[in-house]
C-alpha positions in Angstrom: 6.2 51.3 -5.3 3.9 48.9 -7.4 7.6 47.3 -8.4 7.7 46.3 -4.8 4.3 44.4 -3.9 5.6 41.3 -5.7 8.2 41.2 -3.8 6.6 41.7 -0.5 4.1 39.0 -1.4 7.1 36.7 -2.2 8.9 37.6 0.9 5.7 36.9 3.0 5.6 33.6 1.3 8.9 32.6 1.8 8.8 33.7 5.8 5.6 31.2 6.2 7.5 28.8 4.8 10.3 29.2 6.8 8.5 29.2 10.1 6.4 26.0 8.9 10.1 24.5 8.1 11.3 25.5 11.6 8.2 23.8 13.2 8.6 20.7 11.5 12.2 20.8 12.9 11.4 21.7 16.4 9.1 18.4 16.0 12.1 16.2 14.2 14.5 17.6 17.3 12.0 16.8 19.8 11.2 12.8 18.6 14.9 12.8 18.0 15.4 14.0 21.9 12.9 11.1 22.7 14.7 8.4 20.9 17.6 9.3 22.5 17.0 9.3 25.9 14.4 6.4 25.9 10.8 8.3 26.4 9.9 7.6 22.6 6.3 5.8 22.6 6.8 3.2 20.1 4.6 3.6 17.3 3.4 -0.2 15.4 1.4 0.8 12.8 -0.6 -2.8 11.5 0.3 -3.6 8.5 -2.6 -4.3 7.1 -3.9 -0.7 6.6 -1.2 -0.5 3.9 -3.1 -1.8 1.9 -4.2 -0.2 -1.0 -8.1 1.0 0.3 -8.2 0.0 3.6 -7.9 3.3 5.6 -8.8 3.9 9.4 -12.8 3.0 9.2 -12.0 -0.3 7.2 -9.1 -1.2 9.8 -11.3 -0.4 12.7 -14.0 -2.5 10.9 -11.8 -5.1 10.2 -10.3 -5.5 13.6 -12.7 -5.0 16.1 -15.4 -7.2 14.3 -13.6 -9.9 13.0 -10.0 -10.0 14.5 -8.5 -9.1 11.6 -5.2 -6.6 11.9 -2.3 -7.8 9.7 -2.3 -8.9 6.6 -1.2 -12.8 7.3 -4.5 -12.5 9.2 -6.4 -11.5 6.3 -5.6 -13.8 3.7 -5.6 -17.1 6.2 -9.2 -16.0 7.3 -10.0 -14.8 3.5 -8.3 -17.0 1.4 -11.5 -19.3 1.1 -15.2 -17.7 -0.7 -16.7 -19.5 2.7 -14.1 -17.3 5.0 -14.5 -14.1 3.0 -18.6 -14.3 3.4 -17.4 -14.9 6.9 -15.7 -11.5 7.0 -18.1 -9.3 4.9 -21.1 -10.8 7.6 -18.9 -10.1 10.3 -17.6 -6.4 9.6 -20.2 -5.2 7.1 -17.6 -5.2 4.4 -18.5 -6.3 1.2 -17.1 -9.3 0.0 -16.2 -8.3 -3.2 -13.8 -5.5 -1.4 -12.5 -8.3 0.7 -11.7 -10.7 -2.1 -9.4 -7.3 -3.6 -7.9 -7.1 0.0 -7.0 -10.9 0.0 -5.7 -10.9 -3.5 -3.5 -7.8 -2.9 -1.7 -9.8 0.4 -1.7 -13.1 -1.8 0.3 -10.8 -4.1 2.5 -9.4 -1.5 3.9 -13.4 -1.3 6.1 -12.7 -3.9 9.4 -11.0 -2.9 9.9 -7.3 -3.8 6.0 -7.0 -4.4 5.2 -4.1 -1.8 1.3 -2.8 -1.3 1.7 -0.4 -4.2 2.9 -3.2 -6.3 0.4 -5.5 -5.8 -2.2 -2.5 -6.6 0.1 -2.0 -9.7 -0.4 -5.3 -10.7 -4.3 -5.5 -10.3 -4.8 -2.1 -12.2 -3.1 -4.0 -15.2 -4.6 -6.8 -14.8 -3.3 -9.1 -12.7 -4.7 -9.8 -9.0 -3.0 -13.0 -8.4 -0.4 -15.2 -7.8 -1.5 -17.8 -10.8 -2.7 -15.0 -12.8 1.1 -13.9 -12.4 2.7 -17.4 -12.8 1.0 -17.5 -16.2 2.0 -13.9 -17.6 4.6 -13.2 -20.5 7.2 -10.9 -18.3 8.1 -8.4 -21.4 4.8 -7.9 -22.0 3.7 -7.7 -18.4 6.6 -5.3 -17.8 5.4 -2.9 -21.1 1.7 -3.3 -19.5 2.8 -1.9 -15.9 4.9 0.5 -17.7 2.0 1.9 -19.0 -0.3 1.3 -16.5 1.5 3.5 -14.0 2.3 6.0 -16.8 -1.7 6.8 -17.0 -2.8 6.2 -13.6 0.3 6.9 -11.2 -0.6 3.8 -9.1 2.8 3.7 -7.5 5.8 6.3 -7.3 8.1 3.6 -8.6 7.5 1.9 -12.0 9.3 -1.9 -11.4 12.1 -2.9 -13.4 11.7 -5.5 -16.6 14.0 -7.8 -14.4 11.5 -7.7 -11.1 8.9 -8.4 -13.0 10.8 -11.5 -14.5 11.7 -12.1 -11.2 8.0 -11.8 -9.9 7.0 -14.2 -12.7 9.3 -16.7 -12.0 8.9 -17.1 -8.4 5.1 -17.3 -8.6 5.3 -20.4 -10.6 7.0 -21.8 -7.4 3.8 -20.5 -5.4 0.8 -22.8 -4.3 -2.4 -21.7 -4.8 -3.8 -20.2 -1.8 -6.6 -18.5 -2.4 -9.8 -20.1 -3.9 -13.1 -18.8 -5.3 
């Protein structure tokens, strides 16, 4: 009998799991239903709270204080020191917060640079478009390699040739954001 217990602890196991799998497709079937027949609420989701730190109270913050809810928004109101102190008086947000916020969607400029990316990028170092321009792609690449290795910024580790890529096209890249 003492044989079995594993194996009615197992089987309990898997049974939860398989009602919490048929739940989740009862819900898939239903939105699925929704689409098809045209009752689907459509769900815009800003994309500004992608970005790496800026969760539902910073959003909220963000847009009901200063009009901010996308991240164009953000780095034409934040792209200058005098627009970011702006901001921070506006929403409460510290300016040094904002500046990370701005530099990440000054980042996101460069094609193939997503949000998890650009936070890549700044946790090895580089949080912006010049700081980018002026990097040694190899050793850049090796850097990010080993960046995400340690930290696991980002699921995906970009390739040597993005970063060449990224490297290259932000030498074509104005400056937009000043300090």
């Amino acid at each position: 009998m003492a044989e079995l217990e594993p194996l009615g602890a197992q089987f309990n196991a898997i049974q939860a799991e398989a009602k919490a799998k048929d739940s989740q497709i009862h819900t898939l079937e239903a939105r699925i239903r929704e689409l098809e027949t045209g009752n689907a609420k459509a769900e815009i989701v800003p994309d500004l709270i992608r970005i790496q730190g800026i969760g539902p109270v910073y959003f909220e913050k963000l847009s009901t204080k200063s009009g901010i809810k996308m991240q164009a928004d953000l780095l034409e109101r934040g792209k200058t020191a005098v627009g970011r102190r702006e901001i921070a008086a506006e929403s409460g947000i510290d300016e040094a917060l904002i500046l990370r916020w701005v530099n990440h969607c000054d980042l996101r400029r460069i094609s193939g640079v997503d949000e998890q990316y650009a936070e890549l990028l700044e946790v090895a170092g580089v949080d912006s478009v010049p700081e980018l321009a002026q990097r040694n792609a190899d050793n850049l690449h090796a850097k990010v390699v080993a960046t995400n290795e340690e930290r696991h910024v980002s699921p995906d580790t970009p390739t040597a040739d993005d970063i060449r890529q990224w490297v290259e096209q932000a030498k074509t890249l104005g400056r937009v954001v000043t300090h």
